[in-house]
C-alpha positions in Angstrom: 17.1 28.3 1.5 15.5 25.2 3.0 17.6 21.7 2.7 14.9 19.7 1.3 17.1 16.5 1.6 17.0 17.3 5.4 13.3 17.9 5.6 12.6 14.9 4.1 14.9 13.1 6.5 12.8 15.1 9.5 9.4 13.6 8.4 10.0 9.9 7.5 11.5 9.7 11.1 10.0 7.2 13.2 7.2 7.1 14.1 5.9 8.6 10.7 3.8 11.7 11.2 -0.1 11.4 9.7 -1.0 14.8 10.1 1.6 17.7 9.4 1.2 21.2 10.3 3.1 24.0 9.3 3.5 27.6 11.0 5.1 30.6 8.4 6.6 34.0 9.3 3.6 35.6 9.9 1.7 33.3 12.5 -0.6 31.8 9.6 -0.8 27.6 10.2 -1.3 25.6 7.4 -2.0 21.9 7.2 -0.1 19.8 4.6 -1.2 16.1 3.9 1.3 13.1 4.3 0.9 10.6 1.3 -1.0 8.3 2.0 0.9 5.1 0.6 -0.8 4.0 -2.1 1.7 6.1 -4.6 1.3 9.4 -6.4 2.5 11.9 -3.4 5.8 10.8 -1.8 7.6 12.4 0.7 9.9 14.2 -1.2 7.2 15.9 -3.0 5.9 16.7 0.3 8.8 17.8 1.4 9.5 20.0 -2.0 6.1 21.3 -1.3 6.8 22.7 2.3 9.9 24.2 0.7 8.1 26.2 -1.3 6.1 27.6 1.4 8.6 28.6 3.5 7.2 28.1 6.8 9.3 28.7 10.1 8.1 26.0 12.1 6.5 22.6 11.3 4.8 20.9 13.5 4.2 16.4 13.2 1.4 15.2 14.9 0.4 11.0 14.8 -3.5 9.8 14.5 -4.8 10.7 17.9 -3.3 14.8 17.1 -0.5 13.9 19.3 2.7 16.2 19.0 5.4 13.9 17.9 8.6 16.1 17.4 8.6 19.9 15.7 11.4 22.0 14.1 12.2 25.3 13.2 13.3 26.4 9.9 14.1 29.0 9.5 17.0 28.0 12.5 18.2 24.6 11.8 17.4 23.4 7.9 18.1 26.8 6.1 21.6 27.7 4.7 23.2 30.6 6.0 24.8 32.6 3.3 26.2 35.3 4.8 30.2 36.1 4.8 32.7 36.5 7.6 33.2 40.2 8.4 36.9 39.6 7.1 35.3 38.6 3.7 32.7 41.1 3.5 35.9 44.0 3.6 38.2 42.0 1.3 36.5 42.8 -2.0 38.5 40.0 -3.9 38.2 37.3 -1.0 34.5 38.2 -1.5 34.6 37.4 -4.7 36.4 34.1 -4.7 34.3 32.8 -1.7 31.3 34.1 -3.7 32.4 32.1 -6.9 33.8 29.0 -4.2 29.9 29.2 -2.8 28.4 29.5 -6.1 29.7 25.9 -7.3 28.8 24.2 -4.0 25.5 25.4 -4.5 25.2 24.2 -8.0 27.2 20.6 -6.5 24.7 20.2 -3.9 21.4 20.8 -5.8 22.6 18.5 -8.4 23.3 16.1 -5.7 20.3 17.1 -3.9 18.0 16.6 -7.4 20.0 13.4 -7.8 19.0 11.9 -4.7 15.4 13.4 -4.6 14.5 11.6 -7.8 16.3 8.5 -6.7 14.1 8.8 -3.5 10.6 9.0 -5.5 11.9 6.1 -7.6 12.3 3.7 -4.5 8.9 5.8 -3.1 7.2 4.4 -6.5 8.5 1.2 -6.6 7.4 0.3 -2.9 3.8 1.7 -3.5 3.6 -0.9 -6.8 5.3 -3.8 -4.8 1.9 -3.0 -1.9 -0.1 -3.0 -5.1 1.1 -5.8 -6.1 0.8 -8.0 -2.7 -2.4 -6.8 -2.4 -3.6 -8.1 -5.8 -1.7 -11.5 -4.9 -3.3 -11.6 -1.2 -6.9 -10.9 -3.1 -6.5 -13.7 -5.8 -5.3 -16.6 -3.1 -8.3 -15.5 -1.2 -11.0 -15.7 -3.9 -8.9 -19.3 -5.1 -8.9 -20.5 -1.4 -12.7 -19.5 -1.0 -13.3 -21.0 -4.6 -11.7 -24.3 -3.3 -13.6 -24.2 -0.2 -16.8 -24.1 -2.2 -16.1 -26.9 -4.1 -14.8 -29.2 -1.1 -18.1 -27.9 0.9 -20.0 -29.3 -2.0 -18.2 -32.8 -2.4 -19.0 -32.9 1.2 -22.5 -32.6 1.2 -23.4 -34.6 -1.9 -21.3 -38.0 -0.1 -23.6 -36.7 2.9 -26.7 -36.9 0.7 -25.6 -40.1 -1.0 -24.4 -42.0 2.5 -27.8 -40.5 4.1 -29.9 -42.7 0.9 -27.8 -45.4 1.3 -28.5 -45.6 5.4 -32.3 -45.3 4.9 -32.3 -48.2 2.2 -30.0 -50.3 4.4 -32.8 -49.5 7.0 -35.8 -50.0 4.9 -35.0 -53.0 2.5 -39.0 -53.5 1.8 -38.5 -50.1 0.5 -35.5 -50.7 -1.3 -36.9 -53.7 -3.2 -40.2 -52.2 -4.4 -38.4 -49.5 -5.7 -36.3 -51.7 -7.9 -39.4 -54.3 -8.8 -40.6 -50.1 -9.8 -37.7 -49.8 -12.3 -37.8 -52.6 -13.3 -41.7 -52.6 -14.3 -41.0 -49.2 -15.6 -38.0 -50.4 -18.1 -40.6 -53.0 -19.4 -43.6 -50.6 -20.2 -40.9 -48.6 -22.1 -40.2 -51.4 -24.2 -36.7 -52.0 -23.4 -35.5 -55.7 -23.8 -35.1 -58.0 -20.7 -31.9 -57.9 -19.4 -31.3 -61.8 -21.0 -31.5 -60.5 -23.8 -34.4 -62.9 -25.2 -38.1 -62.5 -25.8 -40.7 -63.6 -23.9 
């Protein structure tokens, strides 16, 4: 029986596998996927997935196939349940080790289940705090580029306003026909001289 707990700890070691490859008693390969850190898969589902399996060798590669680091099974992360030769002809000692073996197994796979869920909470958790940031880091941007807008706006109205107000400066000719222009304008319309009297 494979230690998941273990196998976990084997593939989140540093640096993090991105490809994983897994060998089974027979010579067949089989390629399992990492998650991929945006939350669903974690690696104890992985890792409850390889379990199921069974493979005797697995096999970590990084993103340019690399090998980082492989394992076998079958000869480090399985239990070995076989009894002493003084157990196995000692019917009763048998039978209480059996019993003793029986409650550490149920002990450790409640421990084991225990820590596995606890491990897909945290898993969870950090995938929804990367949602999260990214949400955050996506609505300062759109703000920032919002306020950027706006200021590049400001600016180029003053520009257009300072750029009329130069060429009247230079141009005062100008400048005064077009106000005589309003002014005429304001009378055709019928608008009352700026006295206030009639002519």
């Amino acid at each position: 029986m494979i230690n998941v707990e273990q196998l976990r700890s084997f593939l989140v070691a540093a640096p993090r596998p991105t490809k994983i490859l897994i060998t089974s008693g027979d010579g067949e390969k089989q390629e399992v996927s990492p998650p991929k850190g945006l939350g669903g898969v974690t690696w104890a589902m992985v890792a409850r997935s390889i379990e199921t399996l069974d493979p005797a060798v697995i096999e970590l590669f990084d993103h340019e196939n690399t090998l980082l680091r492989a394992q076998r099974f079958d000869a480090a992360l399985k239990d070995n349940g076989a009894l002493p030769d003084i157990l196995a002809r000692d019917a009763e000692s048998a039978r209480i080790a059996m019993f003793a073996k029986h409650i550490a197994d149920a002990y450790r796979f409640s421990v084991e289940t225990a820590f596995q869920k606890m491990v897909d909470i945290f898993e969870r958790l950090d995938a929804r705090q990367e949602r999260v940031e990214r949400r955050l880091e996506h609505a300062e941007n759109s703000y920032r580029r919002m306020m950027q807008e706006q200021v590049d706006e400001a600016l180029d109205e003053a520009e257009q306003a300072q750029k009329a107000a130069e060429e009247q400066k230079a141009d005062p000719a100008a400048a005064l026909m077009q106000t005589f222009m309003g002014g005429v304008a304001q009378g055709a319309s019928g608008a009352p001289p700026p006295n206030g009297k009639k002519p």
